[in-house]
RODO-2510 file (C-alpha; in nm, 4 decimals, decimal comma):
residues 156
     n   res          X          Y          Z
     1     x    -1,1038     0,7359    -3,5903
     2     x    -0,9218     0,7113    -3,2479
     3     x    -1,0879     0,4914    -2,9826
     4     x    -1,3311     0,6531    -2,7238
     5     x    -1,1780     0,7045    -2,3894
     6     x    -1,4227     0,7256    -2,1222
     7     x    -1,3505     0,9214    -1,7817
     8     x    -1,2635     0,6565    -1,5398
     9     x    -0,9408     0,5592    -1,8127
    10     x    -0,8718     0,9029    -1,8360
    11     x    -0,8483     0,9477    -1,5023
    12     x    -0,6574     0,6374    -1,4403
    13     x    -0,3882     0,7485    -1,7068
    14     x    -0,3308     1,0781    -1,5559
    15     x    -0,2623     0,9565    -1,1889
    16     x     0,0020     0,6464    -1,2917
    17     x     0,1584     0,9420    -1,5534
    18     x     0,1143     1,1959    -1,2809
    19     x     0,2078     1,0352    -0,9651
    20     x     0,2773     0,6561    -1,0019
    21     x     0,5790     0,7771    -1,3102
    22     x     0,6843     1,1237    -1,2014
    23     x     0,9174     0,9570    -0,8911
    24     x     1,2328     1,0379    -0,9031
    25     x     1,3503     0,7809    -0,6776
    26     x     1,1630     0,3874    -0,6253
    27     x     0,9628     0,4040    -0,3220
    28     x     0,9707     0,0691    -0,1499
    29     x     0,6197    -0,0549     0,0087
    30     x     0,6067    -0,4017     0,1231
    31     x     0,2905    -0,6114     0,0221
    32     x     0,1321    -0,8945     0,2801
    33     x    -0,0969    -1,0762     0,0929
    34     x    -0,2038    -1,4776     0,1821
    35     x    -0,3369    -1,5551    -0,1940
    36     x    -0,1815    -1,5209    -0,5169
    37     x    -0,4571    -1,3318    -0,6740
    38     x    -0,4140    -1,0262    -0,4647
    39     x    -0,0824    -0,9877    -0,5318
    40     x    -0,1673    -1,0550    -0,8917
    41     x    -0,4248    -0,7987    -0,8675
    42     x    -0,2269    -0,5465    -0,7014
    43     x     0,0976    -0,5737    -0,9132
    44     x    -0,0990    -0,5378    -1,2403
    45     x    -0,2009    -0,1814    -1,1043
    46     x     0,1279    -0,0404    -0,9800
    47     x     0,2950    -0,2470    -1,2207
    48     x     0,3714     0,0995    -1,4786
    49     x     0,4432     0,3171    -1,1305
    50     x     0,7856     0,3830    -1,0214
    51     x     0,7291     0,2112    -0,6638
    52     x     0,9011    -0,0810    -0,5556
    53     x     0,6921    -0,4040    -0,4064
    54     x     0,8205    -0,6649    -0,1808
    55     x     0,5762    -0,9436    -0,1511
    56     x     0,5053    -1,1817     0,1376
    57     x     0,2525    -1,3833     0,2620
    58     x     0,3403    -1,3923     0,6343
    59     x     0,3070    -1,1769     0,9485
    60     x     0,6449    -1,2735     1,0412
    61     x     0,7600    -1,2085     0,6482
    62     x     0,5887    -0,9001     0,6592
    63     x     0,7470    -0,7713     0,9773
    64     x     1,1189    -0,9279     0,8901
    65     x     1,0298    -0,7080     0,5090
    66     x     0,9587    -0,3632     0,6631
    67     x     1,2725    -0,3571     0,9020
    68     x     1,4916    -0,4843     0,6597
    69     x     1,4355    -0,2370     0,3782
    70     x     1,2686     0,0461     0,6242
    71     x     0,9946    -0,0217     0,3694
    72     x     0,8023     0,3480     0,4251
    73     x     0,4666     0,1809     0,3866
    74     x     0,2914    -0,1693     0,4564
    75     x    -0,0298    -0,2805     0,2300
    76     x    -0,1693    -0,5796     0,4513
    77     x    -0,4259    -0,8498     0,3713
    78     x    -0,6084    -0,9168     0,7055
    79     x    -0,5531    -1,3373     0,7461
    80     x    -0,2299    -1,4541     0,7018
    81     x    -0,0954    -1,8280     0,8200
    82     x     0,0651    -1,7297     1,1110
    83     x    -0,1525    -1,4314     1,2280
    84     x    -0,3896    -1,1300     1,1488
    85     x    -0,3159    -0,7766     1,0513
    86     x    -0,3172    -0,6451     1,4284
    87     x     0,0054    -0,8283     1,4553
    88     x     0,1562    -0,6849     1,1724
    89     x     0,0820    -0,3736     1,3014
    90     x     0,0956    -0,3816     1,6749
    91     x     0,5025    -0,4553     1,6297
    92     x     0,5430    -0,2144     1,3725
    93     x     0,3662     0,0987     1,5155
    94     x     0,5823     0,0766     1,7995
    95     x     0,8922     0,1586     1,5723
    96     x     1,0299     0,5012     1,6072
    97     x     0,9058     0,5437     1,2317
    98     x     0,6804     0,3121     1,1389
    99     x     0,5585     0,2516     0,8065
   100     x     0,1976     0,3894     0,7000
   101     x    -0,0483     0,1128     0,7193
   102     x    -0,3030     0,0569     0,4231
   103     x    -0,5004    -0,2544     0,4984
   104     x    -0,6818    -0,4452     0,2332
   105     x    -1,0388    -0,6322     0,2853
   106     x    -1,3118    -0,7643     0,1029
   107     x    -1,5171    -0,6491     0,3772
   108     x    -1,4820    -0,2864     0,4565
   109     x    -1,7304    -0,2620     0,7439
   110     x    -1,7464     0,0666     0,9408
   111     x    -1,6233    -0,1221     1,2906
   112     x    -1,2748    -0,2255     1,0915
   113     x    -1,1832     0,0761     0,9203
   114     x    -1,2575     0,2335     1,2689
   115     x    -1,0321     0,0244     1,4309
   116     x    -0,7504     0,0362     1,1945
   117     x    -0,7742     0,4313     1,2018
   118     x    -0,8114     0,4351     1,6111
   119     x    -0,4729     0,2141     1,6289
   120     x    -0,2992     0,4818     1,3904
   121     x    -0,3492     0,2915     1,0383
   122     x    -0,3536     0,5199     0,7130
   123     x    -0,6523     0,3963     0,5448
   124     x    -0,8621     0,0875     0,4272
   125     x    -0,8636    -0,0545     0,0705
   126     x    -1,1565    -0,2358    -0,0792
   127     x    -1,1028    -0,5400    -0,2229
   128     x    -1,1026    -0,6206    -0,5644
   129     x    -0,8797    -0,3328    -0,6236
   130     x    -0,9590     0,0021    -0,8108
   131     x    -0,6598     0,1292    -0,9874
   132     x    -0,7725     0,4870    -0,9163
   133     x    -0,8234     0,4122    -0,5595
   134     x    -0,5321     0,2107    -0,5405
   135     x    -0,2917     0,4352    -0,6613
   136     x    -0,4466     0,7656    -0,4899
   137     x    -0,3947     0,5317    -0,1198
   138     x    -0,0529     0,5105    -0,2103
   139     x     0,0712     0,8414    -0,3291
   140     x    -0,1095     0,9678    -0,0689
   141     x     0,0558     0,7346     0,1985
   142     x     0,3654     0,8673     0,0366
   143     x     0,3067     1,2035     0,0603
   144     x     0,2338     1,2004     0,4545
   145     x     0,5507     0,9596     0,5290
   146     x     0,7509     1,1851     0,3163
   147     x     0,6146     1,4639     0,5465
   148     x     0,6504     1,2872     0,8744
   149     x     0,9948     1,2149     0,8937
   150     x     1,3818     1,2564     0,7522
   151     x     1,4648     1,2382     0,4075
   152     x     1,5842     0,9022     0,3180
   153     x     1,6969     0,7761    -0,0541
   154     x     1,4195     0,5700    -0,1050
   155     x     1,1250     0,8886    -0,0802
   156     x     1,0269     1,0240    -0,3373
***
């Protein structure tokens, strides 16, 4: 008798075989996280997707990540040693094609997702992580960077 698979795995299975697998090309996302476990966390859910993570724990790292690789989207912790996600952001919006800007919180009060969204941020992501939700933030930050702008080899 096979095992019982209940609806959330289901679901989970078809978006990494749907969206996370069927890239033809490695998007590259950097990810700004101050502790281990969230970067733990994060790359044991996008681990099987065809997406490419550069880790950091810095503003500065974060910032120095994006431009290098023209990283198409940023997923930010909101403390970091050396600053908060509004500096992260405030130097990268003002690129001629910034990344999309997932931020990551424990606390996902209505005043901070406001004020992500009002300064041009994609979306908020509750922390500890949800696979589904996870990988549905990211495809869909994907899908409207792919949109905005150029092609360019790493989109998929």
């Amino acid at each position: 008798m096979e095992p019982m698979i209940t609806a959330t795995q289901s679901r989970s299975e078809w978006l990494v075989k749907h969206i996370g697998k069927r890239a033809t090309s490695r998007a590259t996302m950097v990810a700004a996280f101050r502790h281990e476990q969230d970067q733990q966390d994060l790359e044991r859910i996008v681990g099987p997707c065809s997406w490419n993570l550069i880790w950091t724990r810095t503003c500065a790292g974060a910032i120095e990540a994006v431009e290098r690789n023209e990283a198409p989207i940023i997923i930010s912790g909101r403390i970091f040693p050396d600053g908060e996600w509004r500096d992260i952001w405030n130097r990268l919006r003002t690129r001629g094609e910034p990344p999309v800007f997932i931020l990551a919180s424990r606390s996902a009060d209505e005043a901070l997702w406001a004020e992500m969204l009002n300064l041009g941020g994609y979306n908020l992501l509750v922390k500890p992580f949800h696979p589904e939700e996870v990988i549905r933030t990211v495809h869909g930050a994907l899908m409207e960077w792919k949109d905005a702008g150029p092609i360019s080899p790493c989109r998929v």
